[in-house]
N, C-alpha and C positions, 0 to 999 in steps of 0.2 A: 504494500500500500504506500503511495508516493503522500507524502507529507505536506499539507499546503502551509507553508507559512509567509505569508505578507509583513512588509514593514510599511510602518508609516506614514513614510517617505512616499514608499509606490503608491495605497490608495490616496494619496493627500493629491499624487500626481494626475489620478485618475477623476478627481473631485470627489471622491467615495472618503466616506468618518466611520469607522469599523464601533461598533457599539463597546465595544470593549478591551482595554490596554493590556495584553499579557506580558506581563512584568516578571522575568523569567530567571534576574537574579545573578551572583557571581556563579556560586555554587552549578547553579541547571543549567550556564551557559559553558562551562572551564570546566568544570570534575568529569569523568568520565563515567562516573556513576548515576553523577545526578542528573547525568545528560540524557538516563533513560525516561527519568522524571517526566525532563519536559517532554520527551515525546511522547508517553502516555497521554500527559495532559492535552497536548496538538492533536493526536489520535480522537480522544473524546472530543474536544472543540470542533473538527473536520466531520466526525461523523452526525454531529447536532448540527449539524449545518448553523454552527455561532461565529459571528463577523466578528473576527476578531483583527490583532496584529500584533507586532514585537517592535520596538521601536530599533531592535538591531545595532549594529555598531555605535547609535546614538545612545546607547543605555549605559549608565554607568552603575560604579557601587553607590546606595543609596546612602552609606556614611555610615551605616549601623556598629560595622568593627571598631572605627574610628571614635565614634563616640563611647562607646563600652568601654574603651580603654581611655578614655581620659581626654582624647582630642577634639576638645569643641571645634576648635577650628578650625581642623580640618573636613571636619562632620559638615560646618556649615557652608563650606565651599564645596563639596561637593552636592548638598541638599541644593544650593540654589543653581547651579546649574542643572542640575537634572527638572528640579521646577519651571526652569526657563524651557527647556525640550518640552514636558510634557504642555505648559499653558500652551508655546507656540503651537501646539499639533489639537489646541481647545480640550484636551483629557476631560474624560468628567468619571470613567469608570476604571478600575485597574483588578487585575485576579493576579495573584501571585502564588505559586507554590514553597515559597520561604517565609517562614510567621518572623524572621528578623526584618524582611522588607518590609513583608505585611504590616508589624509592628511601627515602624519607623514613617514608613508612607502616610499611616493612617490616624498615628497618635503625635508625630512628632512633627508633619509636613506643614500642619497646619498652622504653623505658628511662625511659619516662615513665608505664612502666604499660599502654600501648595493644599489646597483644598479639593479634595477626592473620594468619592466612593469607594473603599478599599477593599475586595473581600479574600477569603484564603480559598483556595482552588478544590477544598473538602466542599464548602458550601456551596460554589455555582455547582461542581458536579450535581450535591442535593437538591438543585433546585432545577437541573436537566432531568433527573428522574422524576419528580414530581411533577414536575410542568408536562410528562408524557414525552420527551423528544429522546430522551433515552432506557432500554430497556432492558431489564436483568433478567428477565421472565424465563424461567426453566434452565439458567444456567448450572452447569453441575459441577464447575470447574474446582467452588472452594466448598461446596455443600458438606457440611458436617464438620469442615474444618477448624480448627482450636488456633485462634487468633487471637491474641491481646495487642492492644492501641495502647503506643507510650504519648503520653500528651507532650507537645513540644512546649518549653515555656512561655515563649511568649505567645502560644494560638489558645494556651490554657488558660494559667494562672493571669498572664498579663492579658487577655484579652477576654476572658470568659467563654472560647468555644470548646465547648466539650462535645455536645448533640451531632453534628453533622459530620464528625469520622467514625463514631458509632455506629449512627443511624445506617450508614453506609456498605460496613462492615455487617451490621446483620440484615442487611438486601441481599448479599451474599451467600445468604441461606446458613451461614458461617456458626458457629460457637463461638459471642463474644465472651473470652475470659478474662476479669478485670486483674492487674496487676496488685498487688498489697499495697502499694502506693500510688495513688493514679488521682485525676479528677483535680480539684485544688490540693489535693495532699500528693501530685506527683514530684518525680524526682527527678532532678536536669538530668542530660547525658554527660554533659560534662565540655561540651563545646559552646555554649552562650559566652556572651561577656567577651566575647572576642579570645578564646581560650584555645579555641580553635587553633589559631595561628600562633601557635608559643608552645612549649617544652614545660610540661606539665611540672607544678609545684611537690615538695617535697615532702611525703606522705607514705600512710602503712598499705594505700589501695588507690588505685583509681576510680573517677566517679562513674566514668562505662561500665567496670568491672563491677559495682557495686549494685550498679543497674540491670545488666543482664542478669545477674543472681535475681533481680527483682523479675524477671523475663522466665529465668528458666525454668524457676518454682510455680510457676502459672501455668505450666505442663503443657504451655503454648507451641501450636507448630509453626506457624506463623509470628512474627514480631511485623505490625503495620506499624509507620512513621508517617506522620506528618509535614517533615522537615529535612531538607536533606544534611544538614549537619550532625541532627537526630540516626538517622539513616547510617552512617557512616560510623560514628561513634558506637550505636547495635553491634552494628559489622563488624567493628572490632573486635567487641566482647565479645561475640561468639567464635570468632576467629582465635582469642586467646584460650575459649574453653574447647577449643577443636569442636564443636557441634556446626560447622558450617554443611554440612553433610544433612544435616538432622531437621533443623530450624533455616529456614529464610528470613530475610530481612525486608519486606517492602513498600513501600508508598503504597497510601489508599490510592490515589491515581494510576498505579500500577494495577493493584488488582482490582479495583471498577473495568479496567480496557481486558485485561485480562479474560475478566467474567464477561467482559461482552463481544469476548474474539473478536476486538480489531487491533 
């Protein structure tokens, strides 16, 4: 299946305003993991036949690292040029598969002037299936499957969505099994805070490792993520207790395209 993805630039050339900004992030555009992210999510958008775009080369990092670690200002030079891109292009909606964009767009843009619609790529999928343009009906792909949802910090706690990677996950026909810590009482993976990028602090454990324990006790066969930083940090942990054989790691966006074989 050949991939439609538009920038911008080309509808804006064509006179066409695509009803909604996919905002695709460092992580879904650079990691090679995350890169399968975005195309699940392209896959679902292509088959709803939803007008979407990517603003492509024009897209930078939203400044989330930068800020986590201390650098207003670099956070805010990079915030107002990308505010500059999207007003120039009239933005009024954006989907993102990173709750660190997500977050930053939605809570932090606005004060810089970048006022937007922001949602996380869990809840348009929910709103593709309920609106009828997308279908799980009689999928058998994860049916019975033992799945636990790590809530990403900032799509959870900092934002309050829990409902819409569940709700998802049991369309699926799936076993959602909650982790011992999950909902407002979940546990980072240990990549926010811009943590990501730096050489872990001096300790008896690491926080993936602490977390996977919170994964593997839930006799889950599946580990779903929200987030690809989430994602990656799983990966690890299961990669250190050698069960990458056993347990997979993947995006709701992964298994919604999944269950619906495209």
């Amino acid at each position: 299946m050949r991939l439609n993805v538009p920038t911008m630039s080309e509808m804006m050339a064509k006179g066409e305003t695509p009803e909604i900004l996919f905002w695709v992030g460092c992580a879904g555009s650079f990691d090679d993991r995350a890169k399968k992210i975005t195309k699940a999510l392209v896959k679902i958008l292509n088959h709803c036949k939803v007008s979407f775009a990517v603003l492509g080369t024009e897209e930078s990092c939203t400044g989330d690292p930068a800020k986590r670690a201390g650098n207003e200002f670099t956070f805010q030079m990079q915030a107002m040029m990308n505010i500059q891109v999207l007003d120039g292009y009239d933005v009024k909606r954006i989907v993102t598969g990173c709750p660190h964009c997500f977050n930053t767009l939605k809570n932090e843009y606005p004060e810089l002037g970048g006022k937007y619609e922001v949602i996380h790529h869990t809840q348009l999928i929910q709103d593709l299936i309920n609106t009828g343009k997308l279908g799980l009906e009689g999928s058998q792909t994860y049916k019975g499957k033992k799945i636990t949802f790590h809530d990403p910090c900032y799509l959870g706690r900092a934002n309050d969505v829990y409902e819409a990677p569940r709700a998802l996950i049991e369309k699926l026909d799936a076993e959602l099994v909650e982790m011992k810590r999950c909902k407002t009482n979940g546990l980072c993976c240990g990549a926010g805070g811009a943590q990501m990028f730096k050489e872990a602090e001096k300790g008896n454990k690491e926080i993936n490792i602490e977390r996977t324990e919170d994964a593997l006790e839930s006799k889950a066969e599946i580990i779903a993520t929200g987030c690809p930083f989430c994602n990656t940090m799983m990966t690890d942990g299961i990669k250190n207790f050698n069960k990458e054989n056993d347990i997979q790691v993947l995006d709701v966006a992964e298994l919604i395209a999944n269950a619906a074989e495209l």
